[in-house]
N, C-alpha and C positions, 0 to 999 in steps of 0.2 A: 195459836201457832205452834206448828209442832219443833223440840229440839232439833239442832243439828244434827245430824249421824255420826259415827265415825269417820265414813268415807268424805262426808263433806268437811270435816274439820282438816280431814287429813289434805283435800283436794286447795282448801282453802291455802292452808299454811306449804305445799309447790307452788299456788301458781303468786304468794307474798315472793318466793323464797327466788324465784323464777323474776320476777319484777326486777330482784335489788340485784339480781346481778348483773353484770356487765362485761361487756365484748371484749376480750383479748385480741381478737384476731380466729383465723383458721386453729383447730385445734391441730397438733402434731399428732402420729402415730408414733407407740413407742417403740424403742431400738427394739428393729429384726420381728414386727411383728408380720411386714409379708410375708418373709420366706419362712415363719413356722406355719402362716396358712396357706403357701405356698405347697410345703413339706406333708403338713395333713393331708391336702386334697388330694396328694400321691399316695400317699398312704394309704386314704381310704379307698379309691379306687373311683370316688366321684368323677376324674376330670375323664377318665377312661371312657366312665358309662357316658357322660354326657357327648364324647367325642364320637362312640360309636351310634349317640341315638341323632345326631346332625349329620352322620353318615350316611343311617339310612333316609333320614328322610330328604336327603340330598339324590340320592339314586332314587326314589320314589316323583321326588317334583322331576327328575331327569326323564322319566320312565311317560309322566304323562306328557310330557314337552314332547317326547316323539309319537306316543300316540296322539294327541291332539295337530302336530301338524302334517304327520300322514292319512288322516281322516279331511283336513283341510285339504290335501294334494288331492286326494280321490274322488271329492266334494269337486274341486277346480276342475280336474279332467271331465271329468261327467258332463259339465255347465259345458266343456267347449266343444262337446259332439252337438250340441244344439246350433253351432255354428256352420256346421257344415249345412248343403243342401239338402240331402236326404236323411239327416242325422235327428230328425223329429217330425217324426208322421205325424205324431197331433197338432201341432199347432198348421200344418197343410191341411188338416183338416177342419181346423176351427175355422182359418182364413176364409174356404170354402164356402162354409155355413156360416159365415158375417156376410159373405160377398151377396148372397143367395137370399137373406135377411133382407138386406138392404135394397133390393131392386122389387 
């Protein structure tokens, strides 16, 4: 059998060390640590970029929401010329050629 490794001596002796402890409760965050990560994230300009990248892809899902249901409306008009009487030659003509079929 081969020794232990390091890594498993070391793995071993977290997850003894992990066993014997026990639950307090919720841990606390300590005094004033949101508003220094608060203060960073202004700082660095993170909350900036993230706000202008849900910007755009807010005007982009916007952009296809109108294209997709004006392609819908166009789709819809189209279908209701078949409603009319003379608004679809072909299918007077299929009706024809079933009627003419069948006798």
């Amino acid at each position: 059998m081969n020794p232990p490794s390091d890594k498993d001596i070391h793995l071993d002796r977290l997850l003894r060390s992990a066993a014997q402890a026990r639950d307090d409760g919720p841990a606390e965050m300590p005094f004033g640590f949101d508003t220094r990560v608060i203060a960073l994230a202004r700082r660095s300009g993170n909350g900036s970029a993230f706000a202008a990248l849900l910007r755009r892809v807010a005007l982009v899902a916007a952009a296809v929401i109108v294209v997709a249901s004006a392609g819908a409306y166009l789709e819809f008009d189209r279908s209701s010329d078949a409603m009319l009487p003379s608004g679809n030659d072909f299918a007077i003509a299929d009706s024809a050629i079933q009627d003419e079929v069948a006798q």
